[in-house]
C-alpha positions as CSV (number, residue, x, y, z in Angstrom):
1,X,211.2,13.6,25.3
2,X,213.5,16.7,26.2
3,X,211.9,18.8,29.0
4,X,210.4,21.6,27.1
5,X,208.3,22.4,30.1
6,X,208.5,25.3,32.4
7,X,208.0,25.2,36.1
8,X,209.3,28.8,36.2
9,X,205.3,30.0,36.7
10,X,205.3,28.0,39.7
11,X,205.7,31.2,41.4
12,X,204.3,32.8,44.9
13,X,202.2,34.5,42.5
14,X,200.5,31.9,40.8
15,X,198.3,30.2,43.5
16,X,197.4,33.6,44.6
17,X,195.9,34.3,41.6
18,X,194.0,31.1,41.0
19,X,192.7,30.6,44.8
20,X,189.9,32.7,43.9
21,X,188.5,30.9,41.0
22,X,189.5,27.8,42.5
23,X,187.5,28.0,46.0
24,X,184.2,28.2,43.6
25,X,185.2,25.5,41.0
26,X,186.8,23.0,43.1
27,X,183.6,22.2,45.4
28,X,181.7,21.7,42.5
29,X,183.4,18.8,40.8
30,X,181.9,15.4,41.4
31,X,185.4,14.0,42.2
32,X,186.4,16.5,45.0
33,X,186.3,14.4,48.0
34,X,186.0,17.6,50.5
35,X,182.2,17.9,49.5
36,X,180.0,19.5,53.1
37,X,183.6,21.3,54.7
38,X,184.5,24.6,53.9
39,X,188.0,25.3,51.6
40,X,190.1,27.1,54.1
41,X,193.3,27.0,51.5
42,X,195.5,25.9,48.9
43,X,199.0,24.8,49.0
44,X,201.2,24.6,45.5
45,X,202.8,20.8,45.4
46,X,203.8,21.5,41.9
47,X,203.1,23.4,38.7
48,X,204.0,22.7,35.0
49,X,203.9,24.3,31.7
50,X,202.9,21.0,29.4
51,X,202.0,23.9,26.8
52,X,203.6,27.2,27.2
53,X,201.3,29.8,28.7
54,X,202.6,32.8,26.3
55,X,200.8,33.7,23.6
56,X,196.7,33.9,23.3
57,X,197.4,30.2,23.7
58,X,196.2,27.5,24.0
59,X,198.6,26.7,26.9
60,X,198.3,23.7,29.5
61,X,198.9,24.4,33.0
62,X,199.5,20.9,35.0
63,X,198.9,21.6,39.0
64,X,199.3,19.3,42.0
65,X,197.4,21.2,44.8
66,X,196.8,20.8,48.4
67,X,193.3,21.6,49.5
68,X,193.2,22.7,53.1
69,X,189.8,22.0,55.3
70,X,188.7,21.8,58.5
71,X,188.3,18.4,60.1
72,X,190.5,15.8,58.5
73,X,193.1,13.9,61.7
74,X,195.5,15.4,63.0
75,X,199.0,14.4,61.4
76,X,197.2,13.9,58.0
77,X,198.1,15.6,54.9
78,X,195.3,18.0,53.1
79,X,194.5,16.1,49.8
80,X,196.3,16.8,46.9
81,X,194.3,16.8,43.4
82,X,195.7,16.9,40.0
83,X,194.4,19.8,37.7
84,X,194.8,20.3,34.0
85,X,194.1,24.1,33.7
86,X,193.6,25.1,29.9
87,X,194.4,29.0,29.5
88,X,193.7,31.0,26.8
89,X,193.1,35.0,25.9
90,X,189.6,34.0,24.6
91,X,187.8,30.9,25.1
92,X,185.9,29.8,22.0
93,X,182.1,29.3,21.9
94,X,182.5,25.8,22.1
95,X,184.6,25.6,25.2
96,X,182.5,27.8,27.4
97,X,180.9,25.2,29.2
98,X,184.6,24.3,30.5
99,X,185.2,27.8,32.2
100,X,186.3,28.2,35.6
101,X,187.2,31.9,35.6
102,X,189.6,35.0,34.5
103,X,192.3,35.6,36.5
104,X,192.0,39.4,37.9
105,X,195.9,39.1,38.7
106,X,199.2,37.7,39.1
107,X,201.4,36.7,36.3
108,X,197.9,35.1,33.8
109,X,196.0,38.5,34.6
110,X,193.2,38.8,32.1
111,X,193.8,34.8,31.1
112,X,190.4,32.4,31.0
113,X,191.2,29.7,32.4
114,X,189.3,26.4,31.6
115,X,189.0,22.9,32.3
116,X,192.2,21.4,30.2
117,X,190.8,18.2,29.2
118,X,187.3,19.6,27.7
119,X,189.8,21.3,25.3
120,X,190.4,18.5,22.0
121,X,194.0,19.9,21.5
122,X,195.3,19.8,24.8
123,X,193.6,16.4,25.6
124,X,195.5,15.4,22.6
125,X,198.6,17.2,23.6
126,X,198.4,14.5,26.8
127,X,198.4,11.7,24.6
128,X,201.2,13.0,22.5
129,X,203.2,12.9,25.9
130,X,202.5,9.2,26.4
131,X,203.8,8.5,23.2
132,X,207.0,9.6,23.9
133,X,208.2,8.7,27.0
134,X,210.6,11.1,29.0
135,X,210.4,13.6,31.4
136,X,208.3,16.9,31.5
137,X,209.6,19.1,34.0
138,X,208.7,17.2,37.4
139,X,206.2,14.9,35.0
140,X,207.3,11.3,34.0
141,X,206.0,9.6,31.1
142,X,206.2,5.9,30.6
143,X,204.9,3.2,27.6
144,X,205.3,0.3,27.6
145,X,204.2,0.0,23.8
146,X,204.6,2.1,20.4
147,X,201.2,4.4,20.3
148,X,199.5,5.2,16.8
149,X,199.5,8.8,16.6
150,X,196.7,11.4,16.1
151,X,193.9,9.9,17.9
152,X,190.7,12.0,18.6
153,X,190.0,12.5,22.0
154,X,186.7,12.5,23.9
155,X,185.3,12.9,27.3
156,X,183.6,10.4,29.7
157,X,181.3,11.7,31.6
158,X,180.4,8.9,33.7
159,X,183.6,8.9,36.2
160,X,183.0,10.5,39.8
161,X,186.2,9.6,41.3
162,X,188.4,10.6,38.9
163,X,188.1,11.8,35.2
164,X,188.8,9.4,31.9
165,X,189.7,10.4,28.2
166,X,189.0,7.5,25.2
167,X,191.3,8.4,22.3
168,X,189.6,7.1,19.1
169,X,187.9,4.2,20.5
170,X,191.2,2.5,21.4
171,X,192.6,3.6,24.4
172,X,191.2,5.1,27.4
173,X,193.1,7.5,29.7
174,X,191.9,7.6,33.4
175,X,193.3,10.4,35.2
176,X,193.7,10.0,39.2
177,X,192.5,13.4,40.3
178,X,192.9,12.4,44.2
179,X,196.9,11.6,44.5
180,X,198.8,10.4,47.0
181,X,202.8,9.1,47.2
182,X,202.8,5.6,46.1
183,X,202.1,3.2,43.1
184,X,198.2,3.2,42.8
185,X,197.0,-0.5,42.6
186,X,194.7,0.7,39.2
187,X,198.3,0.8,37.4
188,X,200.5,-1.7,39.8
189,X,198.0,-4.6,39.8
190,X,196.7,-4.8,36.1
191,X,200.8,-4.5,35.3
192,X,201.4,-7.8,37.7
193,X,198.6,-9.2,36.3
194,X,199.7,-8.5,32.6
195,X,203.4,-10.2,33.2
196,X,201.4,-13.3,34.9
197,X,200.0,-13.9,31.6
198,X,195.8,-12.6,32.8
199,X,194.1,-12.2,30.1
200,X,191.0,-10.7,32.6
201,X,192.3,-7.4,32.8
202,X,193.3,-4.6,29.9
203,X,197.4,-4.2,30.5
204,X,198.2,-0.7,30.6
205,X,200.0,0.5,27.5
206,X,201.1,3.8,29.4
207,X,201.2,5.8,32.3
208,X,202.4,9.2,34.1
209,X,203.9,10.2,37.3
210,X,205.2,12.7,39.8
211,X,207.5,11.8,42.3
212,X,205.8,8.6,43.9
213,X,202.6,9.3,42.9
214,X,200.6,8.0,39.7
215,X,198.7,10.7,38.4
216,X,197.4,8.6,35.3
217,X,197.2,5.0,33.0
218,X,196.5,4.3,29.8
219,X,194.9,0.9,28.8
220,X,193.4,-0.3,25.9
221,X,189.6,0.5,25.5
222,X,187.1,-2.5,25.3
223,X,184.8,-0.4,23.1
224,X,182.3,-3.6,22.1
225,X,181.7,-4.7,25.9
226,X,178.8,-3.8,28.2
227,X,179.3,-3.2,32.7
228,X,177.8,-6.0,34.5
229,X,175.6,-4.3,36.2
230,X,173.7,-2.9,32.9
231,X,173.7,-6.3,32.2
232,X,171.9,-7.6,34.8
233,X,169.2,-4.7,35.1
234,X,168.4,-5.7,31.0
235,X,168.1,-9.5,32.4
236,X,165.9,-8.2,35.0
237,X,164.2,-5.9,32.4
238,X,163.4,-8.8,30.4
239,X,162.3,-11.4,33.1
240,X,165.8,-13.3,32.0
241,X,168.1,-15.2,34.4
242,X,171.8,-14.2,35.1
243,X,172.8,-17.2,36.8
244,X,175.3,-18.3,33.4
245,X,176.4,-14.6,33.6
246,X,177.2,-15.1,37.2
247,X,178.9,-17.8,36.8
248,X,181.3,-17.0,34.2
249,X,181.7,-13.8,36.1
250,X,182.7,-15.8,39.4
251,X,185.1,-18.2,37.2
252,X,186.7,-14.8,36.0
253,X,186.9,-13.6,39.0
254,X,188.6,-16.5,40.4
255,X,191.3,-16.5,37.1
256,X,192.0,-13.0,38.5
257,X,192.8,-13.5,42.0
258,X,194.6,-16.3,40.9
259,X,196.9,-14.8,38.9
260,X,197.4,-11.8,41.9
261,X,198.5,-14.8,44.1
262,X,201.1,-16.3,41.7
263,X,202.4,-12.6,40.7
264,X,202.8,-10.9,44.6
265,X,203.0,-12.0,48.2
266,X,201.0,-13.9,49.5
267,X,200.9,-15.0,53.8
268,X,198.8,-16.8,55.9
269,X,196.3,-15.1,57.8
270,X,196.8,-15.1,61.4
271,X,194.2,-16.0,64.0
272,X,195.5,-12.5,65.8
273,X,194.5,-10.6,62.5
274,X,190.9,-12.2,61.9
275,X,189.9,-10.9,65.4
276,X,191.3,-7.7,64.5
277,X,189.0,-7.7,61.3
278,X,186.2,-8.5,63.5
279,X,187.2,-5.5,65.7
280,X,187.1,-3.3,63.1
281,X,183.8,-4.0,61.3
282,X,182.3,-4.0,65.0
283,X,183.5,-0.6,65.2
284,X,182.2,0.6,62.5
285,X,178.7,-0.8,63.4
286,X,178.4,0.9,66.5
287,X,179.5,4.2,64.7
288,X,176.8,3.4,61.9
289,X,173.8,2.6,64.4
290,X,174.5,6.1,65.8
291,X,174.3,7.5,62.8
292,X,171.1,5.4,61.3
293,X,168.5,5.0,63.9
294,X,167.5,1.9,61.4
295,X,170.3,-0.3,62.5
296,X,170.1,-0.5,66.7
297,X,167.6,-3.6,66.6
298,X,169.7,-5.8,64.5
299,X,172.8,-4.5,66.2
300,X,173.0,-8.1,68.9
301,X,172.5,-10.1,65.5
302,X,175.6,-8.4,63.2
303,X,177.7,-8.3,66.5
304,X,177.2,-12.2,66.5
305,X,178.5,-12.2,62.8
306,X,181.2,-10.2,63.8
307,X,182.2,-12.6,66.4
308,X,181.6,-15.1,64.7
309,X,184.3,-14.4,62.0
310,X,186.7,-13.2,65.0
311,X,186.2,-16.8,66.8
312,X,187.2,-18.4,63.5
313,X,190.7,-19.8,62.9
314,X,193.6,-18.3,61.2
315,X,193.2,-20.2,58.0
316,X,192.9,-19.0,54.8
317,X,195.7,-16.3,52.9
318,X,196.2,-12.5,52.7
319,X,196.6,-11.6,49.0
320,X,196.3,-8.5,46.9
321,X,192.6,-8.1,45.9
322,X,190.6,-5.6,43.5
323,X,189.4,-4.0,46.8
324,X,186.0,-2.6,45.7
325,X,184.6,-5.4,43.0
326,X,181.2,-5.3,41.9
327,X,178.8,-5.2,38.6
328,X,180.2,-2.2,37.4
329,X,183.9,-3.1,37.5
330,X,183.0,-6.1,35.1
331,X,182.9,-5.9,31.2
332,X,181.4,-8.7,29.4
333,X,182.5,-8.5,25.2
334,X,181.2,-9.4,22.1
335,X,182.6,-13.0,22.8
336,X,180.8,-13.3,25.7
337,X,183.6,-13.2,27.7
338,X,184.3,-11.5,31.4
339,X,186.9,-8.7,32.2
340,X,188.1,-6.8,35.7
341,X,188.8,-2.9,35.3
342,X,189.1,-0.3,38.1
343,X,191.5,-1.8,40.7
344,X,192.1,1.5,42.5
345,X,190.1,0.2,45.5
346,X,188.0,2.5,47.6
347,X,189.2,6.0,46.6
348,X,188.1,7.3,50.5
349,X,190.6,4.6,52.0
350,X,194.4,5.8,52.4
351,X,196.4,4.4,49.9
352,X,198.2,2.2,52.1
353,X,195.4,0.1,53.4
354,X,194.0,0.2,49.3
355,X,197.4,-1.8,48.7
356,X,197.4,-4.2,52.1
357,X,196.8,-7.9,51.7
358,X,193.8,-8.8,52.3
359,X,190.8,-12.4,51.8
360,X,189.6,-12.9,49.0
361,X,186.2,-13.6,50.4
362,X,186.1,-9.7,50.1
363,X,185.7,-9.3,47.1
364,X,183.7,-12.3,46.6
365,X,181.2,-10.8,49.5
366,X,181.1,-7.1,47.3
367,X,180.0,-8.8,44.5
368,X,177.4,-10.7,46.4
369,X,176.0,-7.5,47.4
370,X,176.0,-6.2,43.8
371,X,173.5,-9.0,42.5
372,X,171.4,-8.0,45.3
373,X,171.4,-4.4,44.4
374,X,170.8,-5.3,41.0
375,X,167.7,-7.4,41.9
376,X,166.2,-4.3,44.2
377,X,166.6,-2.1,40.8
378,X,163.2,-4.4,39.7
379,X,159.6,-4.1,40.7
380,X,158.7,-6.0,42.2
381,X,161.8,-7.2,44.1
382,X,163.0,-10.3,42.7
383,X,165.4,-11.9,45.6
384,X,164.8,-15.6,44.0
385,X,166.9,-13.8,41.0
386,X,169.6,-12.2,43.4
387,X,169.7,-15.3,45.3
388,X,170.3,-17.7,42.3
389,X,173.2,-14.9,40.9
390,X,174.8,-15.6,44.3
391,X,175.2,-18.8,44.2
392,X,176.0,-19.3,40.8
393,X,178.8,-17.0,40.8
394,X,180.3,-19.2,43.9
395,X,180.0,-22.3,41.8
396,X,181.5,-20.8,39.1
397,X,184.3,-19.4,41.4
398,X,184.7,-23.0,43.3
399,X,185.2,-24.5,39.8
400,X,188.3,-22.6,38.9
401,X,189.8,-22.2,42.3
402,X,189.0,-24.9,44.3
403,X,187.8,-23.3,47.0
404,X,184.2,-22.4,47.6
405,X,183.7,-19.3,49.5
406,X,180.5,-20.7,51.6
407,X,182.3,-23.8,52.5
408,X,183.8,-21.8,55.0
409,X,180.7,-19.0,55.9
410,X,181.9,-17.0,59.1
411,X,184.5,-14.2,56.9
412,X,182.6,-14.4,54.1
413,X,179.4,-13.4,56.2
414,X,181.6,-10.7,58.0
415,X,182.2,-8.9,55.4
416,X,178.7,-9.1,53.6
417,X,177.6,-7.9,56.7
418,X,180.2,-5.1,56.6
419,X,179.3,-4.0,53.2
420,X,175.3,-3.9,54.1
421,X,176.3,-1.6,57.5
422,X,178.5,0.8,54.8
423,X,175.6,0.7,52.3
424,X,173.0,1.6,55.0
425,X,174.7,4.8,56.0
426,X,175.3,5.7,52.4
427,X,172.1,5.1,51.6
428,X,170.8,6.6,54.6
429,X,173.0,10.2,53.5
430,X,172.6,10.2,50.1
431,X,169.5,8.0,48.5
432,X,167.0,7.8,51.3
433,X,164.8,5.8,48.7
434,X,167.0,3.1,48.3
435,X,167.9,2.9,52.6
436,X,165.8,-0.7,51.7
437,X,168.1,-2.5,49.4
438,X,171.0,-2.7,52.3
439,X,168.1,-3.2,55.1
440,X,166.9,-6.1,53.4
441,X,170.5,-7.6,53.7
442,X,170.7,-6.5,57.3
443,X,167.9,-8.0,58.3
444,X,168.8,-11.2,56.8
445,X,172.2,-11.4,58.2
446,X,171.6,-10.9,61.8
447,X,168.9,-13.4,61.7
448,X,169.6,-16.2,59.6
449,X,171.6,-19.0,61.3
């Protein structure tokens, strides 16, 4: 595509005049990650004109923006977040919900400007985009397939992290709203593992950049499937197992990290490397019993896990991973088949560690945790169910891999254990009425031999 965009808006005048209606909006939206510190500023990375802003409009104002706020390290960068500003003369009825503000000044004084992809014709201009791959003033656009055209769009409202578009039930956009320089693993993995030949994982049919960063992918949308961890509450629900469920789910799982090996690096891991590991997670225990009270008794029992894992040999590989696998992540369809979405990792880690080698037994140990989870959903607490999930979905990963992640217990505990001290603060924060799930683990794993 020709650039037809402007970035001539991108003036000194332009921020200005949003910073206002900005330092109320931005706090609010469930995937700002600056939620509790104060918004001190905002630095202009970028501004577009995918839609020109002349005219009653509607235009579509693309914005890469630094947020500045106290307390992030020194030598780090403020995150940068990816707006799609609709802006208009008059906002229709319909589109009021989607209003951030008018701009009192500056070169859109007496504009409303809106949240872009509430808007049906601008979230449809984005799509238009990814059909036709070229540049859009600092924008790329890639495919990697012909698109249909004309495809309604809608909203998902069930995204935190980020924000996701489905255009006519086939394809679902999810736009990265936390950026940072470097191939996200949600569009560089699931494109290894579509040239390997995976079948697991949706390939992404398109995607969109700035510089280094990827700002969003397209991928087909699996419109007859159901999450795993809907799944397993219905089981629960209905006093049905999910031990065949977890097992296909562990032999998926397995296919998947599989494929990640054959299609990227792989290395041993070093002896040096698991007692750094162990380091870590002990660190982050001693900062979570300061914060949760809860924790200090079982502290000598999870240090001993700790240790445990650090004492262990270097066997084992560093490969890419999903980084932050559970129920949720999982799709099951109408065939009964199992599939792996979301491989961004942990949004709050830097980018850099989110793409680092790492076990497997990872995410093996994050989707032990899940069934547990699941199983506290239910009253009463069914842990025979949870504990019959676990294993299954390690036989079922054992039979495609040939490896079975309790054969060799002391990493695979480490990182349960991990996960349970990360849950407990959460929980602890957030959900005080669910601090029990993760203590039940706790208590369990600094006790049991």
């Amino acid at each position: 595509m020709p650039e037809t965009a402007s970035t001539t808006r991108a003036s000194d005048a332009l921020l200005p005049s949003l910073a206002p209606l900005l330092h109320e909006w931005l706090p609010r939206q469930r995937w700002f990650a600056g939620k509790g510190r104060r918004v001190t500023g905002f630095t202009l990375e970028a501004a577009t004109e995918l839609l020109p802003l002349d005219g009653p409009g509607p235009g579509l104002l693309h914005l890469l923006v630094r947020v500045e706020q106290p307390g992030r390290p020194a030598g780090t960068p403020a995150d940068c977040y990816q707006l799609l500003l609709g802006v208009r003369t008059q906002l229709p009825p319909r589109l009021a919900p989607a209003l951030i503000g008018r701009i009192r000044q500056g070169p859109l004084a007496g504009r409303a400007v809106y949240e872009g992809l509430r808007d049906p014709r601008l979230a449809g201009l984005l799509y238009e985009r990814l059909r036709a791959p070229g540049r859009t003033g600092p924008l790329r656009f890639h495919a990697t397939t012909a698109l249909p055209p004309a495809l309604a769009p809608r909203v998902l409202d069930a995204e935190q992290s980020n924000s996701s578009l489905v255009y006519g039930d086939s394809f679902i956009l999810k736009i990265f709203r936390r950026v940072s320089p470097g191939a996200n693993p949600d569009l560089e993995l699931p494109l290894a593992l579509s040239r390997a030949g995976c079948a697991r994982v949706p390939a992404p049919v398109a995607w969109f950049e700035s510089g280094a960063a990827t700002l969003g992918v397209l991928q087909p949308y699996l419109r007859d499937s159901r999450d795993g961890w809907r799944l397993a509450l219905d089981a629960l629900a209905d006093g049905r197992e999910f031990a065949t469920e977890a097992r296909a789910l562990g032999r998926a799982t397995a296919e998947v990290h599989l494929s990640l090996a054959d299609a990227l690096p792989t290395r041993r891991l070093r002896r040096s490397e698991t007692e750094h590991l162990a380091a870590a997670m002990d660190r982050r225990l001693h900062a979570a019993a300061q914060a949760v009270p809860a924790l200090l008794p079982y502290v000598p029992g999870l240090r001993a896990v700790f240790a445990a894992a650090g004492d262990a040999p270097g066997a084992g590989a560093l490969q890419r991973i999903h980084g932050d696998l559970h129920l949720g992540q999982t799709l099951r369809g109408s065939d009964g088949g199992w599939a792996v979405i979301d491989f961004e990792g942990e949004p709050a880690k830097p980018l850099d560690e989110r793409r680092s080698p790492q076990p497997t037994v990872r995410d093996v140990a994050g989707m032990l945790r899940s069934f547990d989870y699941a199983a506290r959903t239910h009253r009463p607490w069914n842990a025979d169910w949870a504990a019959r999930c676990r294993a299954a979905y390690c036989t079922g990963y054992a039979e495609v891999s040939g490896a079975d992640p309790r054969t060799d217990p002391a990493l695979l505990r480490a990182y349960e254990t991990d996960k349970a001290v990360y849950e407990v603060v959460y929980e602890a924060r957030h959900r005080p009425d669910w601090l029990p799930v993760p203590m039940s683990a706790i208590e369990r794993l600094a006790t049991s031999p």
